[in-house]
N, C-alpha and C positions, 0 to 999 in steps of 0.2 A: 597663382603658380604653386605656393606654399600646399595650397590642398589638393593641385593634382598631383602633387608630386606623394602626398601620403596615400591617396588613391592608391597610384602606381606602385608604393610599396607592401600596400596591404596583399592587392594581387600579388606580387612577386610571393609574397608571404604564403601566401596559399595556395600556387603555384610550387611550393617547393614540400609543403606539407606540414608547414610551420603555422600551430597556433596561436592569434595574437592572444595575451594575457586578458583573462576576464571573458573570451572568446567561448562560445557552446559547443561541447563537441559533437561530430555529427553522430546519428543515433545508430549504435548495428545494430545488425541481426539479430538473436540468438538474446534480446537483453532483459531479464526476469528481475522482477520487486518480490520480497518474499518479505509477508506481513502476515502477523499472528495474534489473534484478536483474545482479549479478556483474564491476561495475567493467569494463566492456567500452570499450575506447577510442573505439569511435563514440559513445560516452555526451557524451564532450567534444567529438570534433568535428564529429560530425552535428547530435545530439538539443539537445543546448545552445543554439547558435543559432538552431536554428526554435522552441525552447520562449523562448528570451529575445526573440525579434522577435513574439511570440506575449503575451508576458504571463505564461507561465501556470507556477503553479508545481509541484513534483514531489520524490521523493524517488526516492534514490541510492545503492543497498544496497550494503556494497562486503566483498567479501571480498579474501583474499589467496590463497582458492584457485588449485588449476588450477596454471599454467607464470605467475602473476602477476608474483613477483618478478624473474622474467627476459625472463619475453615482453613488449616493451613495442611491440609492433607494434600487438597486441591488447588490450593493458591498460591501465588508465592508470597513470600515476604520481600517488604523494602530493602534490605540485604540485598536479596535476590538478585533484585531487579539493579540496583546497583551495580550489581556483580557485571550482568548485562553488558552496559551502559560501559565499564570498566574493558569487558572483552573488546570494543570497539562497536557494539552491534546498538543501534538506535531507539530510543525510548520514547514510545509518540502516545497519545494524548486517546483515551477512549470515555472522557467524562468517569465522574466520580463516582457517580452511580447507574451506569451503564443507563443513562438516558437516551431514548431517541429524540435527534433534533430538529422537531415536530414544529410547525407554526405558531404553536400554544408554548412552547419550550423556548422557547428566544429571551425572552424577556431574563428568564434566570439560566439562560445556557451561560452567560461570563463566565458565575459563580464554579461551574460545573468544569470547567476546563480550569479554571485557578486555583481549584483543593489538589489536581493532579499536580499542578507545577510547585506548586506550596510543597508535596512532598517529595516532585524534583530535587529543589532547591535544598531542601531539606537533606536529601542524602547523595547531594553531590553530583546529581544529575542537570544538566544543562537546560534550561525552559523547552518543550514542545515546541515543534513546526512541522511537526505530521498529524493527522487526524484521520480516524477510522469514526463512519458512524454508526454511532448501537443499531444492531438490529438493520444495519442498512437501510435506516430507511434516514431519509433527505425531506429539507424543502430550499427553495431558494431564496426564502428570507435568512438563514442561517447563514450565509456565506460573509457577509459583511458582519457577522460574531466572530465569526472563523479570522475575519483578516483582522480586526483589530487586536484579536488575541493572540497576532502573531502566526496563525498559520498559515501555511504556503502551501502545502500541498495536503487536498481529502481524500481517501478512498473510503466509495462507497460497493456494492456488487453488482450482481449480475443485470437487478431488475433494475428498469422494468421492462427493459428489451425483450429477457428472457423471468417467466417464472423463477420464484426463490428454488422451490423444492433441488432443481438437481445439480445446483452449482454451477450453472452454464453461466459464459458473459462473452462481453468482447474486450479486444486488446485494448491501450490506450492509445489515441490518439493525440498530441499534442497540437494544438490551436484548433482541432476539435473539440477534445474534450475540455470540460472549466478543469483549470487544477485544482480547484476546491472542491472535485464533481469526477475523482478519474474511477473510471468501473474496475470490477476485478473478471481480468478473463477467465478466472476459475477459481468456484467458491468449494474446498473439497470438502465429500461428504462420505458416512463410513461406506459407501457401498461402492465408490470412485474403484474402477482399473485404470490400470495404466491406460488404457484410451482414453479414457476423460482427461485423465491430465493432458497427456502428449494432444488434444483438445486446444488446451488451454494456453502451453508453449510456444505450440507451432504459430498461434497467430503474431509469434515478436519475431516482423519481418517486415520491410518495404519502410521505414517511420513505425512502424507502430510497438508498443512495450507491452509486454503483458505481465499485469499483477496478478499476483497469485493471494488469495486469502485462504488463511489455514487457524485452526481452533486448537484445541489442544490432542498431543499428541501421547497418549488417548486424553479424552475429553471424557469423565465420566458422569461431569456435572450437566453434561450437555451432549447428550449421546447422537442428537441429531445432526450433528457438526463432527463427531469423533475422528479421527485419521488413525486405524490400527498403524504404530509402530513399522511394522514390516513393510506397510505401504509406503510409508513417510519417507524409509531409509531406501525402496526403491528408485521413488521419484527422483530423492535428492542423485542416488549414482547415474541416473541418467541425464541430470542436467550438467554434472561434472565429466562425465567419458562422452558427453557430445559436444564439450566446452561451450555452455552456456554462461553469460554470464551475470553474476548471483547480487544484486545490491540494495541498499535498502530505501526505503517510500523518496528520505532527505536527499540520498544522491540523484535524483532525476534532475536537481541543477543543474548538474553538470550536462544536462542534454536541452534542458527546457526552460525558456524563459518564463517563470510563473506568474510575472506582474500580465502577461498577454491570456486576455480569455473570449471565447468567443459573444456574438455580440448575444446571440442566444442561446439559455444553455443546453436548451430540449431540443435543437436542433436536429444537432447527431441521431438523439436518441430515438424520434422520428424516422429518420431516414434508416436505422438501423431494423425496427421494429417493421418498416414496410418493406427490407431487404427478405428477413423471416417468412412475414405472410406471401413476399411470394415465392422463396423456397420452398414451401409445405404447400402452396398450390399447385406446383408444377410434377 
């Protein structure tokens, strides 16, 4: 009797629009991840102020790859990212030497996420539980790296549904996609219009999120990835005057249970790639 009776009030509860505590809330429309990959110094002095005059929040992969420790033209410094961290905006985990987390890489991938949290800890930043992979490139022996080390949620891109070259992907799906494994519906690149993005938006509808992967804003170290400035600060007025809303990799809790994955994780990705071949045949 005891348990139908909490039955009956959970309904009642939901029913009224009331959620229980610890409860997931349901996913809308309109709901965008905005993650920015490789510690690029326009991260702090571009993207920061139109995303803080904006509202919206994001995460901020950082590695020490590349010329980091010395090029400070182009990188940030620990400060910096602190600084980040300090605005409310998320600091996730992009290995320490912009590794990709290859089948050959496992063995010393720990190390390579533990120097990033080493200088978390260090400057007052809170350990990682987002994860971006170098280079987007994945294998499925890495995920159980990933969990032990505490991450909860991956993003990787577009491929290999869609080729790297044009930043195409799809949205996420949650209990499709692994959370260790979520794609990005658009990976921007300097020659993006606003169709490519609005691409990549529209697909966060029905359950599904669409993550957004962005490089630096400009990117000079890495021109293949760059986002002119005037584009960046387009995109972003357009997802705030059609109220979209802006959050970062860590907040997908609140929508997604990330211990649940599916049983396979190339399922989707399958189904998606045969969805392509037969749009382009028809």
């Amino acid at each position: 009797m005891r348990a139908i009776c909490i039955v009956l009030i959970v309904f009642a509860a939901v029913g009224l629009g009331i959620r229980p505590v610890g409860a997931l809330e349901p996913i809308p429309d309109k709901l965008v991840v905005l993650t920015f990959d490789d510690s690029v110094r326009s991260h702090f002095t571009i993207v920061r102020p139109i995303l803080l005059d904006y509202g919206f929040g994001a995460t901020f992969f950082i590695t020490e790859g590349f010329d980091f420790p010395t090029n400070k033209k182009d990188y940030m410094t620990w400060e910096q990212i602190a600084e980040l961290h300090q605005d409310g905006f998320e600091i996730g985990n992009h290995s320490r030497d912009h590794m990709g987390l290859s089948e050959k890489a496992v063995p010393e991938y720990a190390e390579q996420l533990e120097a990033i949290n080493r200088q978390c800890e260090a400057h007052g930043i809170p350990r990682t539980t987002s994860f971006a992979y170098p280079g987007n490139a994945f294998h499925p022996s890495g995920f159980e790296i990933l969990q032990q080390a505490g991450i909860v949620f991956a993003r990787r891109g577009g491929a290999p549904e869609y080729p790297y070259d044009h930043g195409r992907g799809f949205a996420y799906e949650p209990g499709r996609d692994h959370p260790r494994l979520i794609p990005s519906a658009g990976d921007a690149r300097p020659d993006w219009t606003m169709a490519d993005f609005l691409r990549a938006v529209h697909q966060a509808k029905d359950g599904r999120i669409a993550v957004l992967q962005f490089h630096g804003v400009p990117d000079l170290q890495h021109p293949w990835v760059h986002t002119p400035e005037d584009q960046f600060r387009a995109f972003m007025k357009y997802l705030s005057l059609n109220e979209y809303q802006v959050i970062a990799l860590r907040d997908l809790a609140r929508y997604v249970e990330p211990t649940i994955a599916p049983d396979e994780y190339d399922a989707v990705i399958s189904e998606r790639k045969k969805q392509i071949a037969d749009e382009s045949g028809k």
